[in-house]
C-alpha positions in Angstrom: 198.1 116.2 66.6 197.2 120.0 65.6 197.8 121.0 62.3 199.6 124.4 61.4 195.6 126.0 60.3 194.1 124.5 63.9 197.4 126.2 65.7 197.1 129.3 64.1 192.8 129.7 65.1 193.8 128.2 68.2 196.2 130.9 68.9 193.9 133.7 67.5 191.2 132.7 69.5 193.8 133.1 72.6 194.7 136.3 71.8 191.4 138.2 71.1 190.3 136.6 74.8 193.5 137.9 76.3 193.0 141.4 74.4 188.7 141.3 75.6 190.2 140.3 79.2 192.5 142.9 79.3 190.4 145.8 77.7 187.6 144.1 80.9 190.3 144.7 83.4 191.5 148.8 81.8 187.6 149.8 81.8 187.3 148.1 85.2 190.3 150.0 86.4 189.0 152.8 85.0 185.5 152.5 86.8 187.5 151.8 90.2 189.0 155.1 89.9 186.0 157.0 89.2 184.2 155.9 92.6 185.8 157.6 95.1 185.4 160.8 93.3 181.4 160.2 92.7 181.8 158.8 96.6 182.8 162.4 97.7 179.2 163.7 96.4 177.4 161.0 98.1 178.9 160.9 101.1 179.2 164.7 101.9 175.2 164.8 100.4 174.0 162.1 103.1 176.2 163.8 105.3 174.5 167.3 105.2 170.8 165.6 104.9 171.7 164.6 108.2 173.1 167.8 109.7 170.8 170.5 108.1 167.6 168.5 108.7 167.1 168.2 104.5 164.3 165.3 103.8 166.4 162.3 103.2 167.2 161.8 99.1 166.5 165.3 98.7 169.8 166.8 98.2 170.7 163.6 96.2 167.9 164.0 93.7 169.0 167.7 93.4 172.4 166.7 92.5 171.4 164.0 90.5 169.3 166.5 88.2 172.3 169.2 88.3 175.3 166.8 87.9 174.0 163.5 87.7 175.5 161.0 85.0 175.6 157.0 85.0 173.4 156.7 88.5 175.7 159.6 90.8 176.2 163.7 90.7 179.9 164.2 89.2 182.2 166.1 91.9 184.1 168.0 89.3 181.1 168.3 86.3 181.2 172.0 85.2 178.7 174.3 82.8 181.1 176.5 81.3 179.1 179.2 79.0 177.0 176.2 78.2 179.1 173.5 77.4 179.6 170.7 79.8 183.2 169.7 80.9 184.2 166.8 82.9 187.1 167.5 84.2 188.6 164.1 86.6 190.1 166.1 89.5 189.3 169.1 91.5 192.5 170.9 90.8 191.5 170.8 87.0 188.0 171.5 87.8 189.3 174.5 89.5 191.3 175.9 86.6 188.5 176.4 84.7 187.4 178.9 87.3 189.4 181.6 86.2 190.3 183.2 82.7 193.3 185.3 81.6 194.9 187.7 84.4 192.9 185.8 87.0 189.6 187.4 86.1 186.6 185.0 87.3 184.6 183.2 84.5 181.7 184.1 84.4 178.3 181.7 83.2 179.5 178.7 85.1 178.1 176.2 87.1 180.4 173.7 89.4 180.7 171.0 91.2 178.5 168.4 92.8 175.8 170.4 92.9 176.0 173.1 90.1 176.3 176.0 92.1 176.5 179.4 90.1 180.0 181.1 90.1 178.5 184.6 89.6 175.4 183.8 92.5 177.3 182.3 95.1 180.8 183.5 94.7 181.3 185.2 98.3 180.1 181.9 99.7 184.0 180.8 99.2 187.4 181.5 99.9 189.3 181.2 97.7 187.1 180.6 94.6 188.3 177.7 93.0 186.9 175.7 96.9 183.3 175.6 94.7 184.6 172.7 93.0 185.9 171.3 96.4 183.1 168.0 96.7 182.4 168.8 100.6 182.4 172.5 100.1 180.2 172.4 97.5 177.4 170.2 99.1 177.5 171.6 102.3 176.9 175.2 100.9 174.3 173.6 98.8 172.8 172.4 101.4 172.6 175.6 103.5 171.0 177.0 100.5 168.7 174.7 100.3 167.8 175.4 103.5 167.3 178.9 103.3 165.7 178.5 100.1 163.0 176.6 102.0 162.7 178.9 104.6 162.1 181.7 102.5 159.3 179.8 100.4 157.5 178.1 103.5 158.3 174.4 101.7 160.2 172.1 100.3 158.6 171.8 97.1 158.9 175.2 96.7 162.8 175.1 97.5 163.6 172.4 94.9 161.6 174.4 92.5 163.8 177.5 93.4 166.5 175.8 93.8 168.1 176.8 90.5 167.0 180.7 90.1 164.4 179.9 88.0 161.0 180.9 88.8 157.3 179.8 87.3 157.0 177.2 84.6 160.4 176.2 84.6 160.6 176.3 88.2 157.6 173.2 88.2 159.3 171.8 85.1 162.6 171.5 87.3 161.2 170.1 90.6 159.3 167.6 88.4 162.6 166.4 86.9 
């Protein structure tokens, strides 16, 4: 027979492994949701590897460097003057592309890839598509491309890739 001080460890012991099994199953949840979002990236990336002739993992490693956290490029990862914001959908992501009256932000970086709002804004229609996941890579990837046909390599393109030019144009493609 249990006496009342075994019952009561017995039942505390019960109820910290229900709360550890439930807090296991809301960050698992949690990580479940996050996948098809980081999925997007990947999938358009490999995607437009494919169709635009890029070197395979090249793209990826691009967007790892420009939006990568926890292994994947974030779909909806923004630069904003600066500060990083992880916003969990694109239609939030995309509010942060405007300021008051409509005007467009500027000094931001979006999506998948980290593409420059005030560089590459007549690339989309409307704006707030540069945080769109497919949008954003395929884009990226053209640029890429272009990029690399303008400098004669690939090297060079990745080292280009983010406007910068000289020493921190070799200290990006190194990354």
């Amino acid at each position: 027979m249990m006496t009342m001080r075994q019952s009561r460890v017995a039942t505390r012991a019960l109820n910290e492994s229900a709360l550890y099994m439930l807090s296991s199953l809301v960050i698992l949840a949690l990580m479940l949701l996050a996948v098809p979002a980081r999925a997007a990236c990947l999938d358009h990336i490999v995607t437009a590897e494919k169709e635009y002739g890029i070197p395979k993992g090249m793209l990826m490693a691009v967007s790892l460097v420009e939006s990568g956290s926890g292994g994947a490029p974030n779909p909806f990862a923004l630069n904003v003057r600066g500060r990083t914001v992880m916003p969990r959908t694109e239609a939030e992501a995309a509010t942060f592309v405007r300021v008051n009256q409509g005007n467009l932000r500027g000094a931001i970086y979006a999506g998948c890839m980290q593409l420059s709002l005030t560089d590459h804004k007549e690339a989309f229609r409307p704006i707030e598509k540069i945080v769109n996941p497919e949008q954003n890579v395929r884009y990226a990837a053209r640029f890429l491309v272009a990029l690399r046909r303008e400098t004669g390599s690939w090297a060079a393109a990745v080292a280009k890739y983010n406007g910068s030019s000289g020493k921190r144009a070799v200290a990006y493609q190194c990354k």
